[in-house]
C-alpha positions as CSV (number, residue, x, y, z in Angstrom):
1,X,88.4,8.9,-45.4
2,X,84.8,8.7,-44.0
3,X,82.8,5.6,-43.1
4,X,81.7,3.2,-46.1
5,X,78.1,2.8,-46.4
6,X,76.1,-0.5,-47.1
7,X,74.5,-1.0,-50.2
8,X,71.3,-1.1,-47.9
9,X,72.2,1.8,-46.3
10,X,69.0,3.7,-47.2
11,X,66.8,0.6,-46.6
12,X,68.0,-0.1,-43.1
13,X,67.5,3.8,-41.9
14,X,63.7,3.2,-43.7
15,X,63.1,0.4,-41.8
16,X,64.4,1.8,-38.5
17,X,67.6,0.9,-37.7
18,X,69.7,2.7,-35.4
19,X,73.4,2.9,-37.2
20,X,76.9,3.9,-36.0
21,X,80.3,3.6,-37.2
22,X,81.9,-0.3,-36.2
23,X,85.3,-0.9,-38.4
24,X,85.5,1.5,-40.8
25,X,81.5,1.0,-41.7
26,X,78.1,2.7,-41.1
27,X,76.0,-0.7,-39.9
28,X,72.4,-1.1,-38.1
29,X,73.6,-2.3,-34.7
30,X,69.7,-2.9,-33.9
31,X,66.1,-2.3,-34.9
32,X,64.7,-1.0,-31.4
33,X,65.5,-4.3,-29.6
34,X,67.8,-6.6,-28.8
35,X,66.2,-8.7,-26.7
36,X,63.1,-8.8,-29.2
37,X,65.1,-9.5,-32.2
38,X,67.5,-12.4,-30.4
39,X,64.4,-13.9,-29.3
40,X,62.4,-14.0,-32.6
41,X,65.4,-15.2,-34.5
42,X,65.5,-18.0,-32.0
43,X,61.8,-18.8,-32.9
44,X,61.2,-18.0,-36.4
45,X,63.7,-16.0,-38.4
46,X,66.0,-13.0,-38.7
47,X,67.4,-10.5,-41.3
48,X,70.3,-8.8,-41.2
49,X,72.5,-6.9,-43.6
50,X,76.4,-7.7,-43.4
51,X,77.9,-6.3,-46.4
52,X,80.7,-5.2,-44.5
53,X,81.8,-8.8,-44.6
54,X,85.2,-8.1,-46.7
55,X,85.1,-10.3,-49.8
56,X,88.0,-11.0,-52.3
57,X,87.6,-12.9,-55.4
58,X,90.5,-15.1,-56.7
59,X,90.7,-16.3,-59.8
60,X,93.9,-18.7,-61.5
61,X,94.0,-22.2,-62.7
62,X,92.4,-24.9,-60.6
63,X,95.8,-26.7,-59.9
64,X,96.6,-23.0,-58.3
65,X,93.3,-22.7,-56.7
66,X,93.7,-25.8,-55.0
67,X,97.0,-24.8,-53.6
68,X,95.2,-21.8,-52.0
69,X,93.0,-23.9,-50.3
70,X,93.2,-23.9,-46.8
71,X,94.1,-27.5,-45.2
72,X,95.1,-29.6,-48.1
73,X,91.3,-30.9,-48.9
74,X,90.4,-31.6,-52.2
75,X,88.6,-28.9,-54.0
76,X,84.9,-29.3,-54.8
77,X,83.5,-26.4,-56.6
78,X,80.2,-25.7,-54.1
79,X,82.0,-27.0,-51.0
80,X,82.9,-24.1,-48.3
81,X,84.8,-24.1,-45.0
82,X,85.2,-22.0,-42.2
83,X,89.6,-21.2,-41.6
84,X,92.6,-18.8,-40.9
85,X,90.0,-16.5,-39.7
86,X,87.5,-16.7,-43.2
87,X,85.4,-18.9,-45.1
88,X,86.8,-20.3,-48.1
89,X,84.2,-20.7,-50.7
90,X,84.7,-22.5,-53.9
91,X,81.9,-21.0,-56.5
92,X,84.3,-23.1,-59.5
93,X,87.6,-24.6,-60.6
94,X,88.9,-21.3,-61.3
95,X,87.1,-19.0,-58.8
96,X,87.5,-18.8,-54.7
97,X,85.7,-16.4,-53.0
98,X,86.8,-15.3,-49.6
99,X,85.3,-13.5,-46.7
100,X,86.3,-12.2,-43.7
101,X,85.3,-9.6,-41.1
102,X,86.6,-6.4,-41.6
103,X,88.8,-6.4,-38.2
104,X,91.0,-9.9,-40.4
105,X,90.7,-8.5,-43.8
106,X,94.1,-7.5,-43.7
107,X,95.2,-10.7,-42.6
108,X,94.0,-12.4,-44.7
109,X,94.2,-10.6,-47.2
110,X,98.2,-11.4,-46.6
111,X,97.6,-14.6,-46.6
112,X,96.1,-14.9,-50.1
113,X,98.7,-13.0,-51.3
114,X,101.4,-15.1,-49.8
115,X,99.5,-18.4,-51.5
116,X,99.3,-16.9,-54.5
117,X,101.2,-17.6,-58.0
118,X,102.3,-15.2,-60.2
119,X,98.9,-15.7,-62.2
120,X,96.9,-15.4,-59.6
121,X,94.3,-12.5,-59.5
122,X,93.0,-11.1,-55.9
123,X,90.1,-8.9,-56.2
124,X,88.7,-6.8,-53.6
125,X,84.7,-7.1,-54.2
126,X,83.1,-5.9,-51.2
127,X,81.8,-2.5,-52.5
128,X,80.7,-4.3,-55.4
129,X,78.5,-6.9,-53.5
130,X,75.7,-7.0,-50.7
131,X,75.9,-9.9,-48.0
132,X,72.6,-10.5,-46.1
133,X,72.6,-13.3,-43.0
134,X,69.3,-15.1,-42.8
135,X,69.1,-17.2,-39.1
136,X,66.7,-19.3,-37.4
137,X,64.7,-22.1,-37.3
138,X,62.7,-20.9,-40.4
139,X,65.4,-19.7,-42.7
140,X,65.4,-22.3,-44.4
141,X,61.5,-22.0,-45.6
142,X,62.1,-18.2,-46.1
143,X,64.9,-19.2,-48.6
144,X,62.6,-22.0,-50.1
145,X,59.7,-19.4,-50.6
146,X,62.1,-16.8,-52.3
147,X,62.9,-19.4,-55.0
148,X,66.5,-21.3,-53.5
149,X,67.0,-24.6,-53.2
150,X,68.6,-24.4,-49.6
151,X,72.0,-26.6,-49.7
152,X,74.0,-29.0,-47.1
153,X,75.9,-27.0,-44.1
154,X,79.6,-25.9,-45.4
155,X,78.3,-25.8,-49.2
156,X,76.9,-23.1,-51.3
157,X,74.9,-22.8,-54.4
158,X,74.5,-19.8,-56.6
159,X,70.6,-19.8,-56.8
160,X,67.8,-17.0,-58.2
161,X,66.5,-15.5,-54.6
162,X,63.4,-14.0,-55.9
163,X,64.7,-12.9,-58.9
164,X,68.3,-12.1,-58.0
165,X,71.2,-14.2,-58.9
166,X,72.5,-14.9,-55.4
167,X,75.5,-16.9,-53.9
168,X,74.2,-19.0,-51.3
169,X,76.2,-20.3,-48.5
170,X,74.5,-22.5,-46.0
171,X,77.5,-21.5,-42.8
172,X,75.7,-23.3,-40.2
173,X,73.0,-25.2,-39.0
174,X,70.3,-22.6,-38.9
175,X,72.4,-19.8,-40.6
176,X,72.8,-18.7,-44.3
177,X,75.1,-16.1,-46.2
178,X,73.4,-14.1,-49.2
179,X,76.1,-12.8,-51.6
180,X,74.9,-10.6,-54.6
181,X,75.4,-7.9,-56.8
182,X,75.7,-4.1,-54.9
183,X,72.9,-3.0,-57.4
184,X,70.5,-5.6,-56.6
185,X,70.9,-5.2,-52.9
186,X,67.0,-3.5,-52.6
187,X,65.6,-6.4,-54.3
188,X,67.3,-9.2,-52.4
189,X,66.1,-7.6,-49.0
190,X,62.9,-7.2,-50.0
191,X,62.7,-10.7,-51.7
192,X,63.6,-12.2,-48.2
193,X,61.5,-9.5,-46.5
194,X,58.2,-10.7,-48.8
195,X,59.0,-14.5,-48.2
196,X,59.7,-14.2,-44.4
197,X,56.5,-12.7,-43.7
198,X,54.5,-15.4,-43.0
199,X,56.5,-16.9,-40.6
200,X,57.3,-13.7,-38.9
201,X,60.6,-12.9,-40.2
202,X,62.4,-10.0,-38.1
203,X,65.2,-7.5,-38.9
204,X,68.2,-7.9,-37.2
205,X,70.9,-5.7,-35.9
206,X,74.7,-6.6,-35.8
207,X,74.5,-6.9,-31.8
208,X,72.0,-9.6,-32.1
209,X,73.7,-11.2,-34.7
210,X,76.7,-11.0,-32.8
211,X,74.9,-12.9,-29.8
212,X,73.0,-15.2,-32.3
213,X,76.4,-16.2,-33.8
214,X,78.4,-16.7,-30.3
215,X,75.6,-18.9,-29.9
216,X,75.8,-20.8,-32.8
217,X,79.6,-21.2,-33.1
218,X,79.8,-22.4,-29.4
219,X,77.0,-25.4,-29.0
């Protein structure tokens, strides 16, 4: 079985990105520079595709939806948190959507399964969806000029991003992940390419966003 490919694929090799093969997918590791897009991220904002970020929709009752939930809190459709090596995400009563690296997906994966009750659904989504990370100090106007309403750290909104029904989730302070249909993948990059513009938005590779999220996660 060969290397999955990014709904953005074709975009990101337009654009410049130098790709190679990192668990079982094709990604942009960088666009030229590291050190150039680490530091404009820190100053303005950054791009980057992660649709290899595994995603499984569940779907049952809220009573059994809530039993999932990691931790025992009380679910809140639009809250999120960060657990058991994912990020829980509750988009309504009946409907958790779950993401994961690629490297846990089979863990957790495992785990859902374990939590689940015998009308519980588990849908593996991540061919089916693009996820886009938008960082920095500015991500938050980007998102404003494409048309969200940017939400509360560890909540998430599904909002129009120019055009595109999108699932926003605000992860962390200066950090935001864009979930969306596979087929509307073009349009959502270039939605948040056209609104990042004037503040000097930058494409990012996965070894910056690798640095830029060590750096987040650890302050």
């Amino acid at each position: 079985m060969g290397s999955l490919l990014s709904p953005l694929d074709a975009v990101l090799k337009r654009s410049g990105a130098h790709m190679t093969e990192r668990e079982g997918w094709v990604v942009a590791v960088d666009f030229g520079s590291l050190a150039a897009e680490i530091a404009v991220s820190r100053a303005t904002a950054g791009l980057a595709d992660v649709s290899s970020v595994s995603k499984f929709e569940v779907r049952d009752a809220a009573s059994a939806i809530a039993d999932m939930y990691p931790s025992g809190r009380e679910l809140r459709p639009g809250r999120a948190m960060e657990a058991a090596d994912a990020w829980w995400c509750v988009v309504s009563d009946d409907l958790l959507l779950v993401l994961a690296s690629p490297s846990k997906a089979a863990r957790v994966r495992a785990d859902l399964e374990e939590r689940a009750h015998s009308e519980t659904t588990i849908e593996d989504v991540t061919s089916d969806r693009v996820a886009v990370c938008l960082t920095g100090p500015f991500a938050r106007e980007v998102l404003t000029a494409a048309g969200a309403a940017p939400c509360a750290p560890g909540t998430l909104r599904v909002e129009s991003v120019g055009g595109v029904p999108t699932l926003v989730l605000h992860q962390y302070e200066k950090q935001w992940l864009l979930v969306a249909s596979a087929s509307e993948a073009g349009n959502l990059w270039q939605a948040l390419t056209d609104a990042g513009s004037p503040v000097g938005l930058a494409y990012v590779g996965a070894d910056a966003l690798q640095h830029l999220h060590a750096a987040a996660t650890s302050a």
